[in-house]
C-alpha positions as CSV (number, residue, x, y, z in Angstrom):
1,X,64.5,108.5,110.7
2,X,65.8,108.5,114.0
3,X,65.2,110.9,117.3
4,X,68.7,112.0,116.8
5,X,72.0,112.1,114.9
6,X,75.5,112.4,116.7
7,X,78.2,113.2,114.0
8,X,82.3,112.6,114.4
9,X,84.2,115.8,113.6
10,X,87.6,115.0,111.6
11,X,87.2,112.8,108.6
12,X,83.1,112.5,108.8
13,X,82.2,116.1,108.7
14,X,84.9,118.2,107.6
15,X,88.1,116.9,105.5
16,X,90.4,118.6,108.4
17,X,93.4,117.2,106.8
18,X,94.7,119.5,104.7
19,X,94.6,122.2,107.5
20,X,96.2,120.0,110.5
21,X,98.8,118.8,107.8
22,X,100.1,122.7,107.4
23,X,100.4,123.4,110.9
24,X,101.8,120.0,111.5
25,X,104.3,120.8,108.7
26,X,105.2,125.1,110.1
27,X,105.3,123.2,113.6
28,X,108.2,120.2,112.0
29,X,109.9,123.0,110.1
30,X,110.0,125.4,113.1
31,X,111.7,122.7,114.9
32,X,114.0,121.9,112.5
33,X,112.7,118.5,111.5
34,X,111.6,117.5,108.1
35,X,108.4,117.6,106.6
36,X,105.4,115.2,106.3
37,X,103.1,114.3,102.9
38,X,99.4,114.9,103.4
39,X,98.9,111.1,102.7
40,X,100.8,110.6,106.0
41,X,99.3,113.2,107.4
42,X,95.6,111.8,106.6
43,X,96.8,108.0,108.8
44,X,97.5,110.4,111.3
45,X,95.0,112.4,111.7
46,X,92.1,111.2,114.6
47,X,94.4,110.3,117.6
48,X,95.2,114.1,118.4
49,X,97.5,116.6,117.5
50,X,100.1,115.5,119.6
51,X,99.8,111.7,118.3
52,X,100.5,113.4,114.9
53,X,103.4,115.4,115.8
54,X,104.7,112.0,117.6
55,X,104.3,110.1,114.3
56,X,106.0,112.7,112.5
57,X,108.8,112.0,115.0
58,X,108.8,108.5,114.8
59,X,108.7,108.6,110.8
60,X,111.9,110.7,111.0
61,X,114.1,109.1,113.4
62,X,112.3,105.2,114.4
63,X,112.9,106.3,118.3
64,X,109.9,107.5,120.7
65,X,110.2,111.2,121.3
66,X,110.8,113.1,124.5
67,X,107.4,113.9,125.9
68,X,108.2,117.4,126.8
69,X,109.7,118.3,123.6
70,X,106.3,116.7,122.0
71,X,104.8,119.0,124.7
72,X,107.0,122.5,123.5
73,X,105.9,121.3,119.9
74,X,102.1,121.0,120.6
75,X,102.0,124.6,121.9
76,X,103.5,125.8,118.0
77,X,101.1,123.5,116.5
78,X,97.8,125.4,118.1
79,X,98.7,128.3,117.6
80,X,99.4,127.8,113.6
81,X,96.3,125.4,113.3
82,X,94.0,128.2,115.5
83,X,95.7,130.9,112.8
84,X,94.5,128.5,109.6
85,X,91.8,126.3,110.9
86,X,89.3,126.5,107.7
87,X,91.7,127.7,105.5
88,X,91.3,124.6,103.0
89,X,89.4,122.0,104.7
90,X,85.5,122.0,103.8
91,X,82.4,119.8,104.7
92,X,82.4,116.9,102.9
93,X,79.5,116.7,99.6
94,X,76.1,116.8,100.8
95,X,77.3,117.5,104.6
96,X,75.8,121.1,104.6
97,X,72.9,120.0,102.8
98,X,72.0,117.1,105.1
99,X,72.7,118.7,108.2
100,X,70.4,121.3,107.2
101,X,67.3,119.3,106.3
102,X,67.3,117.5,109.4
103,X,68.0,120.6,111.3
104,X,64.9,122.0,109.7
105,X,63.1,119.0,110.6
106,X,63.6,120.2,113.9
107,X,65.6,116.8,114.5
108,X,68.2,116.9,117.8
109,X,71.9,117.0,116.6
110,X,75.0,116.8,118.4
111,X,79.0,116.5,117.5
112,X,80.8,114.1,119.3
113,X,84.6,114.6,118.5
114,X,88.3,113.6,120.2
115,X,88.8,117.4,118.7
116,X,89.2,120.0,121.4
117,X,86.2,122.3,122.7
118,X,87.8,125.2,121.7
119,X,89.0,124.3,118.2
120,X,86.0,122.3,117.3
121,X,83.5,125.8,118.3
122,X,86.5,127.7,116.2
123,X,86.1,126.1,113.4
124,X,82.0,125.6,113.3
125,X,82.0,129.5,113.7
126,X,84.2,129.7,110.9
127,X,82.3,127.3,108.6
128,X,79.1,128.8,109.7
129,X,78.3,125.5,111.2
130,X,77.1,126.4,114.9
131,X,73.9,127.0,115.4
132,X,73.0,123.6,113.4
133,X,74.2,121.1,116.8
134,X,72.5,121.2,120.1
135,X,75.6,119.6,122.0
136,X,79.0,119.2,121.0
137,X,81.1,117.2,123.2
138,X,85.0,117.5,122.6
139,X,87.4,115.8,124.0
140,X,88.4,117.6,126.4
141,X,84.8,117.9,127.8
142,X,84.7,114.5,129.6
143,X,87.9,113.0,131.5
144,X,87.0,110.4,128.9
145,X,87.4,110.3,125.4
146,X,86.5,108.0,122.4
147,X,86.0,104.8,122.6
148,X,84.9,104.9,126.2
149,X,81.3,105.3,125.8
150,X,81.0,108.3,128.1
151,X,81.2,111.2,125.6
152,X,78.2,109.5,123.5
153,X,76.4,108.6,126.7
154,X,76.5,112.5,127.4
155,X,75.7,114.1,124.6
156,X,72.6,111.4,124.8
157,X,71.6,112.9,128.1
158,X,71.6,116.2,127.0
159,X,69.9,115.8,124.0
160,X,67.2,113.9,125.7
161,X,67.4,110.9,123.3
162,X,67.4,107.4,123.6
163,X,70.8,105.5,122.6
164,X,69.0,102.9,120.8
165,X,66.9,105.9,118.7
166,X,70.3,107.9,118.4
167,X,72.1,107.2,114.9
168,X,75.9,107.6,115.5
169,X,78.2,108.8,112.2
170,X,81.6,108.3,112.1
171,X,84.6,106.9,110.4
172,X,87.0,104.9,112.6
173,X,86.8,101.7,114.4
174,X,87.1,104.1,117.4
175,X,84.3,105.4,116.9
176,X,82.1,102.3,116.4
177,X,83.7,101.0,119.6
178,X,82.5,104.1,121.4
179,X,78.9,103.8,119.6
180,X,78.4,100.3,120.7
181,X,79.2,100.5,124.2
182,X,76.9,103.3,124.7
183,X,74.1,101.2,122.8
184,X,74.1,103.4,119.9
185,X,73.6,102.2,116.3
186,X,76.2,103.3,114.1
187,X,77.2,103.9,110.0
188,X,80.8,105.0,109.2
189,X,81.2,107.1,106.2
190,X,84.8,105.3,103.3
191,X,86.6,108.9,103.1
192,X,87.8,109.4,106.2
193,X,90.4,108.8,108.4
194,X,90.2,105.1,109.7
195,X,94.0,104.0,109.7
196,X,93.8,102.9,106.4
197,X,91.5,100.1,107.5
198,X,89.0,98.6,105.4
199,X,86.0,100.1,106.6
200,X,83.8,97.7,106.4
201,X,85.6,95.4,108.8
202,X,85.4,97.6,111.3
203,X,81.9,96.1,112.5
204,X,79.8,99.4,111.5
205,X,75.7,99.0,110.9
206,X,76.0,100.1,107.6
207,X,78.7,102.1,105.5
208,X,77.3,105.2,103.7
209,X,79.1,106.5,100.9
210,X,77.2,109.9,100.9
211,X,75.2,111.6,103.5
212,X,72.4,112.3,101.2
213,X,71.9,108.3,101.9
214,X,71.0,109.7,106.0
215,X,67.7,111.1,104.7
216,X,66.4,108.5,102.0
């Protein structure tokens, strides 16, 4: 066991998909622009909302969109995904369990997310997820987000934990990048979103295919 456990959000936690992907879609159609599948939806998901609606973009027409209508389009996309946030999307098998047992083991737990503050707090209170994490860092917490090591470095300091003692879960290569340069060890979890990379390229510790395999 380890002092602590930092967790990504999107694709290691919670399957967000599903719930980004129908705001993503009201936002398109409001803007008179077709529709995405979920599976596209699902590569895109990770890099921020804006990245999504961006890729969208680029899907439909091959050209870089104009910042400022990506901007206009952004503003539409909160307000649908803050309206929807947890209508589908769910913790992953095991998540709730896992999270609890170490939380009842009085073990220090933090979130660590490219996610916004707001939405990430939004949606833990909605899931009834809250009072489990000691520090959430989103990425808009820091003037640095993942894979700089800063946001990991921070939520190290205020838990109080050693990065070589703090277990970092995730499922990206951005997210082992960001574990390694702050000295942390890290696993990535196979569901999530990782660009449709192999993840066991991506240069993890180990890949865990539940989180049940955290506690054994």
């Amino acid at each position: 066991m380890y002092d602590a456990y930092l967790f990504d959000l999107d694709g290691t936690l919670i399957d967000t998909a599903p719930d980004l992907h129908f705001a993503l879609n009201k936002t398109l159609a409001k803007w008179q622009h077709p529709t995405a599948t979920l599976q596209l939806a699902r590569r895109w998901v990770g890099h921020g909302a804006k990245a999504m609606i961006t890729n969208a973009l680029l899907n439909e027409s091959q050209k870089t969109p104009d910042e400022q209508v990506v901007e206009a389009m952004y503003l539409d996309f909160l307000e649908y995904y803050k309206a929807d946030i947890a209508n589908v999307g769910q913790p992953y098998p095991s998540v709730r369990l896992v999270i609890q047992y170490l939380f009842r083991r009085k073990t220090r737990l933090g979130v660590v997310t490219n996610k916004r503050f707001d939405l990430t707090t939004i949606l833990f209170q909605k899931l009834n997820l809250s009072n489990f994490f000691e520090v959430i860092v989103g990425g808009d917490t820091l003037t640095e987000q993942k894979p700089s090591p800063k946001p990991i470095e921070y939520a190290c300091m205020k838990l109080h934990s050693n990065p070589s003692n703090t277990l970092y879960i995730g499922d990206s290569r951005t997210d082992v990048l960001s574990a390694r340069a702050a000295g942390c060890p890290v696993v990535l979890v196979p569901y999530g979103y990782n660009d449709d990379l192999p993840v066991t390229t991506l240069g993890a510790d180990k890949v865990i295919h539940s989180f049940l395999e955290l506690i054994e």
